[in-house]
N, C-alpha and C positions, 0 to 999 in steps of 0.2 A: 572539753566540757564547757558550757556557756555559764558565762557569769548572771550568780543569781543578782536580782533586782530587790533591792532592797524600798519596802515600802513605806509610807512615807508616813507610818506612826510608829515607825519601828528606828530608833538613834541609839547611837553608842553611848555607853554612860561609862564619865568620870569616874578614876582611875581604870576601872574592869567591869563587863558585863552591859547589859542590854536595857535600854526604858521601852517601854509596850505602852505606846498614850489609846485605851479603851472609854468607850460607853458602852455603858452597862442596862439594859432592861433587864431589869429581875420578875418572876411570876410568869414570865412566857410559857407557852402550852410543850416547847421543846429547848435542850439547850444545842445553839449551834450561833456559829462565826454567821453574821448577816452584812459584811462587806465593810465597805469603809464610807468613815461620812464627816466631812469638816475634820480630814486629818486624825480622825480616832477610826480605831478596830473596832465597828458595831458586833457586842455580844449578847445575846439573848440567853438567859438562864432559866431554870422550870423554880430552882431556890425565891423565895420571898425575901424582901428587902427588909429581914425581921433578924435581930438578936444574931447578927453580923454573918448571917448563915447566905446572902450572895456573894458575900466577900471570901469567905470560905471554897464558895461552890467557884468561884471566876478564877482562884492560883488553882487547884485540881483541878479545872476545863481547860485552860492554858496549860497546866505543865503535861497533862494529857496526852494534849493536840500536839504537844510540839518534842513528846518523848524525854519530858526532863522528871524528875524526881520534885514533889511539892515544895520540900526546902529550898530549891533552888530556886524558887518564885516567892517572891512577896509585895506584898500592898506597899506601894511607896506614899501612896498619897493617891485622896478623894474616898478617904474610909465612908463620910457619912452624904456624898452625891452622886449620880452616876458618872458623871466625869473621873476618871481614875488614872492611876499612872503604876504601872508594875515594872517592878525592876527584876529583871534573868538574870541570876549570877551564875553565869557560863562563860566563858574564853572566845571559844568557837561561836560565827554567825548562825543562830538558828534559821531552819530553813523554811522560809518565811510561808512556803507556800503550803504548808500543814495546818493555815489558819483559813485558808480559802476558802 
């Protein structure tokens, strides 16, 4: 089986579990993964950047995309810009390419 590639906003985090470095466009007309750019997972959301409801919508599109359960994703940081940072509390590498 060929070893996945791990991409390059995607690093292991201190002690357990995974950091996700995203930008975020919220209001988009669809929500889906828009590639990578300066090192972050470009996300595009349909949620408005209003009364913390992109922040919301970006852990349920990620834990989605990637078959995890919400809890297991949370905002680590960049609650109030699009620059963000999620942290997977999962053991196992997710497999990265469910955000393509």
């Amino acid at each position: 089986m060929p070893e996945r590639v791990r991409p390059v906003y995607a690093r292991r985090s201190v002690p357990a579990g995974w950091d996700l470095l995203i930008r975020v466009q919220p209001g988009a007309g669809k929500s889906e993964c828009a590639g990578e750019r300066e090192g972050r997972l470009r996300v595009r959301l349909t949620a408005p950047a209003v009364d913390n409801k992109a922040n919301e919508a970006l852990v349920a599109f990620v834990a989605g995309r990637l078959g995890l359960r919400s809890s297991r994703v949370r905002l680590a940081s960049g609650s109030a810009g699009r620059a963000k940072r999620l942290f997977l509390d999962v053991e196992e590498e997710p497999d990265w390419s469910l955000l393509a």
